[in-house]
C-alpha positions in Angstrom: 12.6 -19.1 -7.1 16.2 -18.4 -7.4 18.0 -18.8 -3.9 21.7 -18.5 -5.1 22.9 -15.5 -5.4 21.7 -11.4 -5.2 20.7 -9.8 -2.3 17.4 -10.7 -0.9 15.0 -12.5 2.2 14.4 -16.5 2.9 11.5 -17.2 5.5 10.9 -21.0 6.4 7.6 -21.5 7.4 5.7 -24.7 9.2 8.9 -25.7 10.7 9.1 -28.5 13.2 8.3 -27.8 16.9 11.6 -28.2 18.2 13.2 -25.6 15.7 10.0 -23.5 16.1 10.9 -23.4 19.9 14.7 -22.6 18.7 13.5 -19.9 16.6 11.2 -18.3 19.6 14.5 -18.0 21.7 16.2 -16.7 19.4 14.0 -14.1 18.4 13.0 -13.7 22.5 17.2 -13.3 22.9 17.8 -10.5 20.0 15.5 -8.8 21.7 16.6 -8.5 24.9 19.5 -7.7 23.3 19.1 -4.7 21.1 17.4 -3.4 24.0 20.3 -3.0 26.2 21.8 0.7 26.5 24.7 0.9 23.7 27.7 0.9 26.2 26.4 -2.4 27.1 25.9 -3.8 23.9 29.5 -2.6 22.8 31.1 -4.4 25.7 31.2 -6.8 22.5 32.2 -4.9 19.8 33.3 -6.1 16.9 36.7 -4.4 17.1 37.5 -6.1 19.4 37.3 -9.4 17.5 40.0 -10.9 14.8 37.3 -12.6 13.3 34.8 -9.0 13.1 32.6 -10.9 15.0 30.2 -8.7 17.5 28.4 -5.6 17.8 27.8 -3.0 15.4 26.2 0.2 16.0 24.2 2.0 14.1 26.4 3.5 11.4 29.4 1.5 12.0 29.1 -0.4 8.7 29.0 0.8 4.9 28.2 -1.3 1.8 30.0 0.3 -1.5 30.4 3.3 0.5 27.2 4.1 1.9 26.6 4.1 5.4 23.9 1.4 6.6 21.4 2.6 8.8 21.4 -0.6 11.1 22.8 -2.0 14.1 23.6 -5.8 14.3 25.2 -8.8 15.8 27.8 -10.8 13.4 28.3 -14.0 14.9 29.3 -17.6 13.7 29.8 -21.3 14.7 32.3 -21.7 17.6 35.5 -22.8 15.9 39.2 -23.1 17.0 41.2 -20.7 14.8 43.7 -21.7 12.5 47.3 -21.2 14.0 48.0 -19.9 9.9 45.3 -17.2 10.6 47.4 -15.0 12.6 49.4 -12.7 9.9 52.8 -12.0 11.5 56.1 -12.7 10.0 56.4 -15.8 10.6 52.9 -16.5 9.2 52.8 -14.6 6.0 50.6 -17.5 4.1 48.1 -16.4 6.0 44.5 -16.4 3.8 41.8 -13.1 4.9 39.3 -16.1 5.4 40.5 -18.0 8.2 40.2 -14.7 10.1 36.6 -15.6 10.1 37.2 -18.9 12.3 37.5 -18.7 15.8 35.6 -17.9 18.8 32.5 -15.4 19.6 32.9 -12.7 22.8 29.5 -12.7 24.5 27.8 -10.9 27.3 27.8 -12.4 31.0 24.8 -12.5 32.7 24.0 -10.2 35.7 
């Protein structure tokens, strides 16, 4: 009942056919995905990204100093990056946030 805030799971159901064939591509596209050998997969690797977009291995992440025992995709909305978001001396009022605008590295089909 409460949706802001704590960690937890949201599941829409019943949704409209044109999301519901969104969703089923989606789903059909992390899989092929994941499925790829890990040299593949880290082609786009987070590191590699200013805005920690990509890959992650298994491992690669902690939360409060645990390691998670997952490996996932970060990815975001397709965004031009703010010139400000580059720290470098000339920059310096650069905010951590605007790191996470900018563009997404992706795979190239074979």
């Amino acid at each position: 009942r409460v949706a802001d805030g704590g960690a937890g799971c949201l599941l829409l159901t019943e949704l409209p056919n044109d999301l519901s064939r969104l969703h089923e591509e989606l789903m059909s596209s992390g899989r092929e995905f994941f499925a790829l050998p890990v040299m593949e997969k880290e082609k786009v690797g987070y590191q590699q990204s200013p805005e920690f977009r990509g890959y992650m291995r298994q491992g690669a992440e902690n939360t409060a100093g645990a390691v998670d025992e997952r490996e996932q995709l970060e990815f975001g909305r397709e965004e031009v990056r703010p010139s400000s978001a580059r720290p470098c001396e000339a920059a310096p009022e650069a905010k951590i946030y605007e790191f996470q605008s900018g563009g997404m590295a992706w795979l190239v089909a074979t």
